[in-house]
Each structure stands twice: as structure tokens, then as C-alpha cells.
C-alpha positions in Angstrom: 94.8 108.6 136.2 97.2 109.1 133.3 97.6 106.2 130.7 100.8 105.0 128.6 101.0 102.3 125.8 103.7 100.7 126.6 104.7 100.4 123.0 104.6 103.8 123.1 106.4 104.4 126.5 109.5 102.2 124.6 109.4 104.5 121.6 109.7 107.5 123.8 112.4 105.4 125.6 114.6 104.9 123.0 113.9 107.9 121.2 115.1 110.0 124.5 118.1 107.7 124.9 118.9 108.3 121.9 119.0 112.2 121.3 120.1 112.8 124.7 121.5 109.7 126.4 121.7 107.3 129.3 120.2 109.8 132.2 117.8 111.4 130.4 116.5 108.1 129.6 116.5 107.1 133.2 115.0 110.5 134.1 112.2 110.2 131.8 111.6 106.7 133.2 111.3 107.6 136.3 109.4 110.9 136.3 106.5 108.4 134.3 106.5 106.3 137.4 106.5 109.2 139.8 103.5 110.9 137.9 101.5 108.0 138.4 101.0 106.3 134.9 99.3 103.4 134.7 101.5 101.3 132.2 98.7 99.7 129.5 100.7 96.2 128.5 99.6 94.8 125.3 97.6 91.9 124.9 96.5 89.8 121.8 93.1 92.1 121.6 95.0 94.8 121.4 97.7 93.8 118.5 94.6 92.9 116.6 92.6 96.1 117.1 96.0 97.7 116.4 96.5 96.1 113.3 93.0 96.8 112.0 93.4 100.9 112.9 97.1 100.6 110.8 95.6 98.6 108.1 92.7 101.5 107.7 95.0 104.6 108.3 98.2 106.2 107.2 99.3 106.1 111.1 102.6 104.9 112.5 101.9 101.2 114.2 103.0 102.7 117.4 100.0 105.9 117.0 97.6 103.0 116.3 98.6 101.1 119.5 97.7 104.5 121.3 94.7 105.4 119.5 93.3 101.4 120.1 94.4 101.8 123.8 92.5 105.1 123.8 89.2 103.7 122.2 89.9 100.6 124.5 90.4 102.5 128.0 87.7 105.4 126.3 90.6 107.7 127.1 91.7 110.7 125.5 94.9 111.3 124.0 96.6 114.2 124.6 99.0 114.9 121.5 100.5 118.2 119.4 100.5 115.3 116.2 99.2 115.7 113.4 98.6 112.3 112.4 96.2 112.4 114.7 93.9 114.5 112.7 93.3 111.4 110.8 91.5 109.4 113.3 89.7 112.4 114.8 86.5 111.2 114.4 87.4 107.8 116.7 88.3 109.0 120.0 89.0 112.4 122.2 91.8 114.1 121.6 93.3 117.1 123.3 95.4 119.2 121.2 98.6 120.5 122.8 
């Protein structure tokens, strides 16, 4: 089953809403619901473990929610980002 952050799934959110507006957001919305993404909420283990990865790498804060959801849910991220390359060594990735 497919994973999102949701801190994540809000960045992608807003960022769609704002390059290409209101029904794109809504589209993008509801195709993630249709694929079947389980939504990952964030809870207080993962701010920490977030906050940790951010505080060791040059990564957004919103990469190093995914990467601890990844290493959390031992899921891999699939990603054409190179920030990524960074962290390489802590969890799959799958290079698009």
C-alpha cells in the first residue's frame, strides 16, 4: 500500500494550489484518495525523530518527516530528489 506524510501531502497541496489553482488542488486530492494512500499523521515520535534527521542533514524539515516516516514504516521512498542522496545510506529509495 502506498504511504504519504501528511506534512508532505500539505506541501504538495499547497504547492499544486498554488502553480495551478483551486481544481488541480482538488484533483490531486482526490486522485491520492482514489490510489489508495494510507495518510501517515504525525505524532510526537515522529516530530522528534524528524527533528533529529534535520538537525544531522542539510534536508528540508518536510524531506526529513518523509525519510523518518520511511525508516518508521521501513518503506521506501520513491523520489527524482536529490537531497535524497544525502540520507542514502538510511532507508530505500527508488530513484525516479
Amino acid at each position: 500500500m502506498p504511504l504519504i506524510q501528511i506534512i508532505n501531502f500539505g506541501e504538495i497541496i499547497y504547492i499544486t494550489k498554488k502553480d495551478f489553482g483551486e481544481n488541480a488542488k482538488l484533483r490531486v486530492i482526490r486522485n491520492v484518495i482514489q490510489l489508495g494512500f494510507r495518510i501517515i499523521s504525525v505524532a510526537d515520535d515522529l516530530v522528534y525523530e524528524a527533528a533529529e534527521i534535520k538537525g544531522s542533514y542539510a534536508i528540508s524539515y518536510a524531506d526529513a518527516f518523509l525519510l523518518a516516516t520511511a525508516i518508521q514504516e521501513k518503506a521506501t521512498i520513491v523520489t527524482g530528489d536529490p537531497e535524497f542522496k544525502k540520507v542514502i545510506s538510511l532507508c530505500q529509495i527508488e530513484w525516479v
